[in-house]
C-alpha positions as CSV (number, residue, x, y, z in Angstrom):
1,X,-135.8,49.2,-98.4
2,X,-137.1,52.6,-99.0
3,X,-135.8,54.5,-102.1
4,X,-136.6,57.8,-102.1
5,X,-136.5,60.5,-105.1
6,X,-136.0,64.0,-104.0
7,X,-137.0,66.7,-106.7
8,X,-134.8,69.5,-105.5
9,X,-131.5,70.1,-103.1
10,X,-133.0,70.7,-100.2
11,X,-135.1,67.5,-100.2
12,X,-132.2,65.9,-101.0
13,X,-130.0,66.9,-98.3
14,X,-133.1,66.1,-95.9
15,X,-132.5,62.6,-97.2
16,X,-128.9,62.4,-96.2
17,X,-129.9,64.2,-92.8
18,X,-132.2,61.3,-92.5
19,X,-129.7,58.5,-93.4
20,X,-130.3,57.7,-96.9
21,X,-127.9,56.2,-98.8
22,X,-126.9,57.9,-102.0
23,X,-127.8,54.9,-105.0
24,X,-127.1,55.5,-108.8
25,X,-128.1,52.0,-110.9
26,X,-127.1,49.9,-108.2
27,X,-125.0,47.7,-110.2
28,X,-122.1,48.3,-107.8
29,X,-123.9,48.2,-104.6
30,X,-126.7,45.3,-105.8
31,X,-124.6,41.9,-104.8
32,X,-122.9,43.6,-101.6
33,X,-126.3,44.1,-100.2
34,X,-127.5,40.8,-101.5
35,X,-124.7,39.6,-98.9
36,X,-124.6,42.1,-95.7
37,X,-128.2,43.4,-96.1
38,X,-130.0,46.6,-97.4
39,X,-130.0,49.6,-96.0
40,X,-133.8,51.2,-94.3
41,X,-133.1,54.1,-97.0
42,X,-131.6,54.9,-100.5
43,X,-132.0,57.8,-102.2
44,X,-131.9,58.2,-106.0
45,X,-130.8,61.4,-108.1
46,X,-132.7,60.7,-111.1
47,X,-135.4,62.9,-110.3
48,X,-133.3,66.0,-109.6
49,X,-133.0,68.5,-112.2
50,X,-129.0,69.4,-111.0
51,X,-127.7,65.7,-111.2
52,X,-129.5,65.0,-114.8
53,X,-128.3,67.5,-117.2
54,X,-126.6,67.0,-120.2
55,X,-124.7,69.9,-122.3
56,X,-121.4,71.0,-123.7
57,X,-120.1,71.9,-120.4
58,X,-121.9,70.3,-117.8
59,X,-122.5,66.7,-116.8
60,X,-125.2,65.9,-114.4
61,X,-124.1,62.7,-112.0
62,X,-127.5,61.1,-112.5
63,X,-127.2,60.8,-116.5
64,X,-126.7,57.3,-117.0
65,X,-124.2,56.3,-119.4
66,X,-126.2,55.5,-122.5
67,X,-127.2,58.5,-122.4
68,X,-124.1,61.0,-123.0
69,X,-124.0,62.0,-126.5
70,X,-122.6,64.3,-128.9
71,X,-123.8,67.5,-126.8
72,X,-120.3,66.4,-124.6
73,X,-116.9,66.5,-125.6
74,X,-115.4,63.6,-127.6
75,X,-113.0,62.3,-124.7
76,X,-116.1,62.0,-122.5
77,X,-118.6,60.7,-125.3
78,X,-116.3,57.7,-126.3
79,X,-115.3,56.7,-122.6
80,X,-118.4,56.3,-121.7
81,X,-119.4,54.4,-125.1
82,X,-116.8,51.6,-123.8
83,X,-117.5,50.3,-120.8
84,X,-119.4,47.3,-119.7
85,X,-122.4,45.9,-122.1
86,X,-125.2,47.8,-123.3
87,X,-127.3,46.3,-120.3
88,X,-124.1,48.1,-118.0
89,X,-124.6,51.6,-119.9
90,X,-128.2,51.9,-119.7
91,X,-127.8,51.7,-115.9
92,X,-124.5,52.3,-114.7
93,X,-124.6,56.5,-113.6
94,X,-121.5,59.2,-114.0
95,X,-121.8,59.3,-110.3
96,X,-121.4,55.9,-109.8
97,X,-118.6,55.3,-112.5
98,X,-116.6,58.5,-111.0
99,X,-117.5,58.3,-107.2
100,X,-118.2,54.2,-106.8
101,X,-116.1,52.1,-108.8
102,X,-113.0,51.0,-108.3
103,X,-112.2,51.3,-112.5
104,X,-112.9,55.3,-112.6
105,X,-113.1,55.1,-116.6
106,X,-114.8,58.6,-116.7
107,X,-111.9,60.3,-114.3
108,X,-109.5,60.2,-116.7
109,X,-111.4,62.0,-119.5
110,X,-113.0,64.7,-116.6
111,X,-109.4,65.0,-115.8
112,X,-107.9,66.1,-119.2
113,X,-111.3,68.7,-119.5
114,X,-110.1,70.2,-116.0
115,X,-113.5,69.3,-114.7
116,X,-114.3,70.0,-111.1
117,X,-117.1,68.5,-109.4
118,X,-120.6,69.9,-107.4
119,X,-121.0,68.0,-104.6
120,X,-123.2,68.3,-101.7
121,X,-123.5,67.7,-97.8
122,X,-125.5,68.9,-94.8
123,X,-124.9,72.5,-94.9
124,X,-125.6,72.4,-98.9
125,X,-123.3,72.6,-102.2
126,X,-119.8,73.1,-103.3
127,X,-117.6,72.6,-106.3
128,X,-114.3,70.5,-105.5
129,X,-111.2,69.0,-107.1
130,X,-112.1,65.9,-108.8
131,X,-109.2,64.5,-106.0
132,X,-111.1,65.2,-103.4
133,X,-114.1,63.3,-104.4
134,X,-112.3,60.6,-105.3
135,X,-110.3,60.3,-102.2
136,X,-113.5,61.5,-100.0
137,X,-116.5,59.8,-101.8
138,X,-118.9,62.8,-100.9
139,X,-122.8,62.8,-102.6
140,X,-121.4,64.4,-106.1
141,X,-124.2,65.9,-108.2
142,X,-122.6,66.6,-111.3
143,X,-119.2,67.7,-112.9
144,X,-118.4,71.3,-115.0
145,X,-115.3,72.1,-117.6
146,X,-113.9,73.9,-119.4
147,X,-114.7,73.6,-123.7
148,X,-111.6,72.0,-124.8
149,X,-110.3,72.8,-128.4
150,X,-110.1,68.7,-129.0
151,X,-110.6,65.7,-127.5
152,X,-109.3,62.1,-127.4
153,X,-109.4,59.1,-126.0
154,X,-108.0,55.7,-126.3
155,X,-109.0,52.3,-123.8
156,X,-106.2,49.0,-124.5
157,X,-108.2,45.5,-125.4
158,X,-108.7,43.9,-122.2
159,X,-110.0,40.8,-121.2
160,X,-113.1,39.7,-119.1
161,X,-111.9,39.7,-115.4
162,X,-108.5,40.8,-116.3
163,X,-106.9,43.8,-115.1
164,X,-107.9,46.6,-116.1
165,X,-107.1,47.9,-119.6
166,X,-104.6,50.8,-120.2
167,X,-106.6,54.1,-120.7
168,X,-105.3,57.6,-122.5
169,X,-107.2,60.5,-122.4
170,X,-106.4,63.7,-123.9
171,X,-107.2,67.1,-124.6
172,X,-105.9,71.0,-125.8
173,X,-107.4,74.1,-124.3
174,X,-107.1,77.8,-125.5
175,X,-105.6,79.8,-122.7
176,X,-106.6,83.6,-121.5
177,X,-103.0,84.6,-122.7
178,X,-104.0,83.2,-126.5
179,X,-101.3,79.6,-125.7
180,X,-103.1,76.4,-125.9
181,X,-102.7,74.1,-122.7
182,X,-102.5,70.3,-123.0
183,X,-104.1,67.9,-120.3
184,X,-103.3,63.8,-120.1
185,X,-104.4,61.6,-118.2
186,X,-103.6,57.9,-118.1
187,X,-105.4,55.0,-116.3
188,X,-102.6,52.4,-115.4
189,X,-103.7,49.7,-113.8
190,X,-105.5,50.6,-110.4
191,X,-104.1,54.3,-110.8
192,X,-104.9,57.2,-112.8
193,X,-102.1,59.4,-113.5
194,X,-102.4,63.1,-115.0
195,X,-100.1,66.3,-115.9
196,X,-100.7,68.9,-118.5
197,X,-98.2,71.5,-120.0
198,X,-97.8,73.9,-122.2
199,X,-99.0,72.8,-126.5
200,X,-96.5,74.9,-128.1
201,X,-95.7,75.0,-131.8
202,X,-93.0,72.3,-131.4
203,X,-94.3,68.4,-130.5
204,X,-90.7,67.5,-129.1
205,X,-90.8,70.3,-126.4
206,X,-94.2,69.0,-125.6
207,X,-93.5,65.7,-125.1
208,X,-89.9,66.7,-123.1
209,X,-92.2,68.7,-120.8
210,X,-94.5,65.7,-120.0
211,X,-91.6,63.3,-118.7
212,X,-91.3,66.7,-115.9
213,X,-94.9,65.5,-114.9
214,X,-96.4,62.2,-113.0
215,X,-96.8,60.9,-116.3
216,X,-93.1,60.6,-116.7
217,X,-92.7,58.0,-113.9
218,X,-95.1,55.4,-116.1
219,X,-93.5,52.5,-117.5
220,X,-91.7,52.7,-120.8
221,X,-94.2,51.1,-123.0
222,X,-96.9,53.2,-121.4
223,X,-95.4,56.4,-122.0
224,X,-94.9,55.1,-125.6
225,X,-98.3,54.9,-126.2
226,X,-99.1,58.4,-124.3
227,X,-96.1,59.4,-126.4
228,X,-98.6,58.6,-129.6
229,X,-102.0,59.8,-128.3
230,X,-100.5,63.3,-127.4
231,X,-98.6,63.6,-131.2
232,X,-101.4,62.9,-132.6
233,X,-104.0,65.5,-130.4
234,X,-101.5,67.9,-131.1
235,X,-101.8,67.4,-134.9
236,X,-105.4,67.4,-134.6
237,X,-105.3,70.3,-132.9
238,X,-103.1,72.5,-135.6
239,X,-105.2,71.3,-138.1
């Protein structure tokens, strides 16, 4: 197998043109080929300056786990600190987390920042709804949001080879008009659930307006705990 590095977009894309396979750390895609065979081509992103960056906005699909930090918001920081081993994180990409696995832990937490993703194709780049990547699986290169005013997130115990663990994310964002926005999203099971409202001054007319959403057709214990995580975000934030 070849893997090829492309240093700018328009390498890239002649790598797809030539039928390489977009590869993050392989740890997805490594047993499967094992078993069927690897492809004549791969092609890495982790030599192009667009799918590695790292900043308070901006999230670069190449940046393997390990290495999100502090420079991103807490929601995204503490996601990424909690899945798989530390062997996982420092190979396991965002790309590959929010495009190839089946678990998605970072979609939540891009969710609640209102992220949308670059992705790319033949005729060259777009942004798109983190939906659509999801449900369409193109080569992503990175993901942009919006600063929020705080950040949380909160991942169930689970067990090795069980199902997956119940995942809240939440965050509060200053609008244009001066209101503040909330965003959830919840990972239940295989889905991933989201809805945001208004954060007015009262918690009660918060949480009323979330049983409007998609989050309001969880099961009762679920919304019990989403019930929690968005009290307390709102506290945070008023403080």
């Amino acid at each position: 197998m070849l893997l090829r590095l492309p240093t700018s977009l328009s390498e890239a894309r002649r790598c797809l043109a030539e039928g390489a396979v977009p590869v993050g750390g392989a740890t997805l895609v490594w047993a499967q080929w094992q078993r069927d065979g690897f492809p004549e081509q791969a092609m890495s992103l982790r030599r192009l300056p667009e799918a590695t960056v790292v900043d308070g906005e901006t999230l670069g699909a190449a940046v393997l786990l390990h290495q999100i930090d502090d420079r991103v918001p807490e929601v995204l920081r503490r996601a990424a600190a909690s899945i798989g081993t530390g062997a996982v994180r420092r190979t396991a990409t965002v790309g590959g987390n929010i495009v190839g696995s089946t678990l998605r832990c970072l979609l939540p937490p891009a969710l609640v920042l209102d992220a949308r993703a670059t992705v790319m194709d033949g005729d060259g780049t777009y942004e798109a709804e983190l939906a659509e990547v999801v449900a369409k699986r193109p080569l992503m290169l990175g993901i942009r949001w919006r600063r929020p005013l705080v950040s949380a997130y909160r991942k169930a115990p689970g067990d090795v080879g069980g199902p997956p663990p119940l995942v809240v994310a939440t965050a509060v964002h200053a609008e244009q008009d001066g209101g503040r926005r909330l965003f959830t999203a919840v990972r239940d099971g295989d889905d991933v659930v989201s809805g945001s409202v208004p954060a007015t001054a009262d918690p009660g007319r918060v949480l009323d307006a979330l049983e409007g959403t998609a989050l309001g057709r969880l099961p009762g214990e679920t919304r019990d705990v989403v019930r929690r995580e968005v009290t307390d975000i709102l506290g945070r934030a008023d403080g």
